[in-house]
VODRENKOL-181961 format. One record per atom (N, C-alpha, C): x negated, y, z; residue in one letter. Coordinates in steps of 0.2 Angstrom, whole numbers, plus 5000, padded with zeros to 4 digits. Layout:
REM residues N
XYZa ...
END
This chain:
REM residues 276
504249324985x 503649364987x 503849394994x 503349404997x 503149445003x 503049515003x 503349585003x 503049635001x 503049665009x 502849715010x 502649755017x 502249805016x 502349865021x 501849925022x 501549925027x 500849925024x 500149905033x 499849975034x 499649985039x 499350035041x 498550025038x 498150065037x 497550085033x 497350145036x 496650135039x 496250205039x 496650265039x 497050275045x 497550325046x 498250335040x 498150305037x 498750325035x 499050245032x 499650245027x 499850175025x 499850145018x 499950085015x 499950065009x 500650005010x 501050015003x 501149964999x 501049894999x 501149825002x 500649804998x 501349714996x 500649664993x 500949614992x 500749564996x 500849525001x 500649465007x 500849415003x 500149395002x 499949335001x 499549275004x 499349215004x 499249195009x 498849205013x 498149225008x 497449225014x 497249305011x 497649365008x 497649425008x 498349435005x 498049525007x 498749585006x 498549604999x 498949624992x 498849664987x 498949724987x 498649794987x 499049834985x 499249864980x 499949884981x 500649914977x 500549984972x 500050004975x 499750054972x 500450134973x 500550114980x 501050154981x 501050164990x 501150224993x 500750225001x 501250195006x 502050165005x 502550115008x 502950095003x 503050065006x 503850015001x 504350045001x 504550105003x 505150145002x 504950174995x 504350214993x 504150234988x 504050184981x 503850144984x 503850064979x 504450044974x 505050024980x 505550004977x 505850044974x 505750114972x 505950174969x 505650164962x 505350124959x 505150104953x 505450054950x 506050054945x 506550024942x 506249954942x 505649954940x 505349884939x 504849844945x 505149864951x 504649834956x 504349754955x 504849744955x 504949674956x 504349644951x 504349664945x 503649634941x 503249684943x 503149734947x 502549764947x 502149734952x 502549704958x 502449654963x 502249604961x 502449564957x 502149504953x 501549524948x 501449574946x 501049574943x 500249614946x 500349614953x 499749674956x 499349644955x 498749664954x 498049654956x 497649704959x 497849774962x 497349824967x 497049794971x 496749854976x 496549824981x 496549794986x 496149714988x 496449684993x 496249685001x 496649695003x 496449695013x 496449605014x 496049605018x 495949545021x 495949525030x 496149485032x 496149485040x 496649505041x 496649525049x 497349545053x 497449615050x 498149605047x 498449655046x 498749695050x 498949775050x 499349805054x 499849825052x 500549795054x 501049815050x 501549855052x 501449925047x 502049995050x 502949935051x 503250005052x 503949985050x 503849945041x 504349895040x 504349865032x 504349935027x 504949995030x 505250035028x 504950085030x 504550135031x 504250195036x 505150235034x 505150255031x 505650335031x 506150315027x 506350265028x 507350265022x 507650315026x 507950295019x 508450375018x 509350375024x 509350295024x 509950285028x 509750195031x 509850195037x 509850125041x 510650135045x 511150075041x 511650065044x 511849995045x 512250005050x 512149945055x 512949925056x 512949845057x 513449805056x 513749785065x 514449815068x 514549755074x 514949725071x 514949665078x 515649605078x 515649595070x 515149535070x 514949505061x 514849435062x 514649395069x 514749315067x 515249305072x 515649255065x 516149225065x 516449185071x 516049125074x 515949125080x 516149155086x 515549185087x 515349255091x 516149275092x 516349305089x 517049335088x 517749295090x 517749255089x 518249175091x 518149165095x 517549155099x 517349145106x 517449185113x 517449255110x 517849305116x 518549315113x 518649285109x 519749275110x 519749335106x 519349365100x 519649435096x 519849395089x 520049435087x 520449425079x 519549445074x 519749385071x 519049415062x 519449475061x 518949545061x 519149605057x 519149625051x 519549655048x 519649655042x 519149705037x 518749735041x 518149775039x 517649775043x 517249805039x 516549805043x 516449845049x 516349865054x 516249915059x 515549935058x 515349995058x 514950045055x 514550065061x 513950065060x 513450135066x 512950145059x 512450195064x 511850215061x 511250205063x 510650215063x 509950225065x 509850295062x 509150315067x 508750365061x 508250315061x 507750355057x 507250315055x 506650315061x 506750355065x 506250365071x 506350315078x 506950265077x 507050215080x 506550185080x 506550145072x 505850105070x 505350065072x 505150025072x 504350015074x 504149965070x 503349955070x 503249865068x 503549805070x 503149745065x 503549695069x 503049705075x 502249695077x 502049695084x 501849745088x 502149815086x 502049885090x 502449855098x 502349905101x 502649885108x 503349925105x 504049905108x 504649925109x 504649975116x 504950035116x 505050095121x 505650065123x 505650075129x 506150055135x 506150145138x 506750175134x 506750255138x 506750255144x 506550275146x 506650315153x 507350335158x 507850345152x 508350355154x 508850325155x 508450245152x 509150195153x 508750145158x 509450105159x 509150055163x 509549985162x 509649975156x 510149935152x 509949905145x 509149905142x 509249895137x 509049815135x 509449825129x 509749775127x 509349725120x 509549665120x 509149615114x 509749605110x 509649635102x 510249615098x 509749595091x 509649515089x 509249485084x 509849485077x 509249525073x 509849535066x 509649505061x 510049485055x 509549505047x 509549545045x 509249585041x 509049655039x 509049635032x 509349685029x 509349685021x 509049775017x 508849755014x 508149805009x 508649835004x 508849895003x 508849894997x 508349894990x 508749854983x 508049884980x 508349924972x 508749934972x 508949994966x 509750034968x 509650084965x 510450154969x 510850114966x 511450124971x 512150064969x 512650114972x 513250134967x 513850144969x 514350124966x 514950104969x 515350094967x 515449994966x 515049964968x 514849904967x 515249854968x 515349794962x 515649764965x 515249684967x 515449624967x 514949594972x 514149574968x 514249564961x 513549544958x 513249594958x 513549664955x 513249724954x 512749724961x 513349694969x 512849734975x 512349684977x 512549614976x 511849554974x 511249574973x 511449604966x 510849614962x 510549684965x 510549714969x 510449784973x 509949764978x 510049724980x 509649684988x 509149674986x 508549714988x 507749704987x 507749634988x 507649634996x 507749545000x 507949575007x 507449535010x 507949515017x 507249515023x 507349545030x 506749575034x 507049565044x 506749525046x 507049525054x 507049585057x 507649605061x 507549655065x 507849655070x 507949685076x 508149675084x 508349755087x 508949765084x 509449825086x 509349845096x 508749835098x 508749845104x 509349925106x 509649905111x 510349925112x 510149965119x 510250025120x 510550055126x 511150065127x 511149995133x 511949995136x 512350065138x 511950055142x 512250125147x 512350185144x 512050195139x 512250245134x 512750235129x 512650175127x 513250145122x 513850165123x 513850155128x 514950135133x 515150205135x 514550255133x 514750325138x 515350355134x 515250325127x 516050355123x 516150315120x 516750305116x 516950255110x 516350235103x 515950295104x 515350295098x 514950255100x 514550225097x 513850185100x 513150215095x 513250285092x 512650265089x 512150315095x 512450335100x 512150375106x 511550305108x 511850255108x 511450205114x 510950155109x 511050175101x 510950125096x 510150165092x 510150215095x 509550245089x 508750275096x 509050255102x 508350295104x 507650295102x 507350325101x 506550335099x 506150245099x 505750225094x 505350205093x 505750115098x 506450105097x 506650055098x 506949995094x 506550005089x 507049955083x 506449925079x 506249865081x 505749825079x 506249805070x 505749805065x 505849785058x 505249755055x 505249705052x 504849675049x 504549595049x 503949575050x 503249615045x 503349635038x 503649595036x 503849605027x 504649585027x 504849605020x 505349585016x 505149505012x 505649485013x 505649425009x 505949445002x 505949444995x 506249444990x 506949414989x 507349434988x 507849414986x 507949334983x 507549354979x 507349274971x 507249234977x 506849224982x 506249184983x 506649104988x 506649084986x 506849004988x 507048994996x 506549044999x 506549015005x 507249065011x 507549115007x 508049155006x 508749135005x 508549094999x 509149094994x 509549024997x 509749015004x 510048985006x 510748995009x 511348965012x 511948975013x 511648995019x 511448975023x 511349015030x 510449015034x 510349045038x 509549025040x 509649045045x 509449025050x 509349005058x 509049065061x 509249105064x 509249175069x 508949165076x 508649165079x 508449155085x 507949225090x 508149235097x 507849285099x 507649265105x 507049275108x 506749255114x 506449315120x 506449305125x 506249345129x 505949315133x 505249325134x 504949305141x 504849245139x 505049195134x 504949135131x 505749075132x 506249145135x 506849095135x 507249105130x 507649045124x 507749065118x 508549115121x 508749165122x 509249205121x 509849195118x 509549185111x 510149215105x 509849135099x 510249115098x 510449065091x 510849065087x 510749065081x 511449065076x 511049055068x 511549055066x 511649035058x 511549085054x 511549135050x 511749185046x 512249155041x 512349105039x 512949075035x 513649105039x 513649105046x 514049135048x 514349195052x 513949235046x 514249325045x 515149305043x 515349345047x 516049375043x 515749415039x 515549475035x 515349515028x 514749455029x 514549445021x 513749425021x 513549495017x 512949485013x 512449545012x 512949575006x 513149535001x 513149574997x 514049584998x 514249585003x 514949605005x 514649695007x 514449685010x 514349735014x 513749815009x 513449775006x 513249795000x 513849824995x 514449804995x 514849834991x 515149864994x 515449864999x 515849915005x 515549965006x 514849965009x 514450035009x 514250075003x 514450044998x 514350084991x 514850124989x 515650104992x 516050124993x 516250204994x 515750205001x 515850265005x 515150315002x 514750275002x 513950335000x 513550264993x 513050334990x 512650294986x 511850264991x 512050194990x 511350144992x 510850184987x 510250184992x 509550194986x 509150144989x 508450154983x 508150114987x 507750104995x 507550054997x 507250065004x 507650075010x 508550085008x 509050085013x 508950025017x 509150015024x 509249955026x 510149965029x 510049885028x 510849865032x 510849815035x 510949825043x 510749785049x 511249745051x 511349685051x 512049645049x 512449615055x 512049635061x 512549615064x 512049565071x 512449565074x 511849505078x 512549455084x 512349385084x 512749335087x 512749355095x 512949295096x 513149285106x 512449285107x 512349295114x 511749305119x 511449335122x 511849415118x 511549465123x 511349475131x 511449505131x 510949505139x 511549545143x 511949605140x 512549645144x 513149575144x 513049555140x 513749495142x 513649435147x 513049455149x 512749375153x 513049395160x 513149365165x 513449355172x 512849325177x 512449365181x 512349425179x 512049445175x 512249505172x 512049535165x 511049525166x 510949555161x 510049535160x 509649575155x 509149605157x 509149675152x 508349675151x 508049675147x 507349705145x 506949745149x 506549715154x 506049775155x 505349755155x 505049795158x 504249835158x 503949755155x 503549755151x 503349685150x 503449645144x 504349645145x 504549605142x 504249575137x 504049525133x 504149485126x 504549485124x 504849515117x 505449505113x 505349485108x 505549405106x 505249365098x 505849365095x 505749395088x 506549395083x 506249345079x 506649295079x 506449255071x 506949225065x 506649225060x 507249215056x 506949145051x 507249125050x 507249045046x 506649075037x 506349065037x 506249095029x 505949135027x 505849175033x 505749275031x 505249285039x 505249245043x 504649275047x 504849285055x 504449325060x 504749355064x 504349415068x 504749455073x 504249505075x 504349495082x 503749515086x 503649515090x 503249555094x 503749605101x 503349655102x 503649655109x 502949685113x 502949695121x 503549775123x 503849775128x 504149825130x 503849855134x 504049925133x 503649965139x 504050025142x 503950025147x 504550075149x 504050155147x 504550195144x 504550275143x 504050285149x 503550305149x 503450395155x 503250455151x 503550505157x 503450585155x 503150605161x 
END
């Protein structure tokens, strides 16, 4: 299944994307939704309201309660600049006001002049997990949602910390929908990642080739905090970026940015630079 939060007459719903309409979940986002122990058959079993035509689609998640993010995670990627596989995950954060649809324009602040393309898989929580170990954190994972960690460089490198340059306002394209965990077109060893700009493809890779895959990392972060549902965990993004290119190559005014993922969809939003 396809699940998503579309915008409606000022405010948003819940719903189920199907092929030639949306259901509604009878819930106003999917953060609220997946909070119901039994989503997954209430999913399959909707018959609400239906929207028909072009959709509007919020963030997948409007307001989780935590969006954390994975670096230096493919395999590859890592071997190819001469560093060691790490023996844990490397940790940042989001707040939720990063966020955007999958086709809102992407904010290029103002104050940077370095920002960055990072094409990711995004994984949903879908029930509270602690202490997990790997089936427990399996069976946790809503499903799985494209997202593009647009990065400010310049901000990033200012300290050892990167979530100064990882969270600016209204920069983090997620979505259109989650793909279900269960659903076939997921449940593969790897799916095909790709990120374009302007129409030149950037970034290619596998997702088979995570150092942590989802439910590694699903048991790791349960470790330290309890998962609920609607958490996201942002896994990490391959070779391609734009600061490692010679010379480097950055997002601006205009830009096209296309995230897409093998199975689960892609988002695709114009950039615009900040004014005040």
């Amino acid at each position: 299944m396809k699940l998503a939060t579309i915008r409606v007459n000022g405010t948003t719903r819940a719903v189920r994307v199907d092929e030639d309409k949306a259901v509604d979940l009878g819930e106003s986002d999917l953060v609220a939704f997946l909070r119901h122990s039994d989503w997954a058959t209430r999913a399959a079993d909707a018959d609400g309201d239906t929207y028909e035509g072009a959709l509007d689609y919020a963030p997948v998640v409007v307001a989780p309660e935590k969006v954390v993010c994975v670096g230096l995670n493919y395999r590859t990627h890592i071997l190819e600049m001469g560093r060691e596989l790490p023996s844990h995950p490397t940790l940042f954060s989001k707040f939720a006001r990063a966020l955007v649809g999958a086709y809102d324009d992407v904010t290029l602040p103002a104050g940077s002049a370095q920002m960055d393309w990072e094409a990711e898989l995004g994984v949903v929580i879908g029930a509270e997990v602690r202490h997990a170990d790997t089936e427990q954190a399996r069976a946790a994972i809503a499903g799985y949602t494209v997202l593009n960690d647009v990065t400010a460089r310049d901000w990033q490198y200012r300290t050892t910390q990167w979530d100064q340059g990882k969270t600016f306002e209204a920069t983090t394209p997620i979505g259109p929908w989650l793909v279900t965990a269960d659903d076939p077109a997921v449940s593969a060893q790897g799916l095909s990642l790709t990120c374009e700009v302007d129409g030149d493809t950037v970034q290619k890779a596998d997702t088979g080739d995570l150092v942590f895959d989802p439910a590694a990392l699903v048991a790791y972060l349960s470790e330290i905090v309890t998962l609920v549902p609607g958490d996201v965990i942002a896994t990490g993004t391959p070779g391609g970026v734009g600061h490692a290119r010679k010379p480097a190559r950055y997002l601006q005014d205009g830009s096209l940015l296309v995230t897409r993922i093998e199975g689960i969809g892609e988002t695709r939003n114009t950039c615009r630079r900040e004014t005040r």
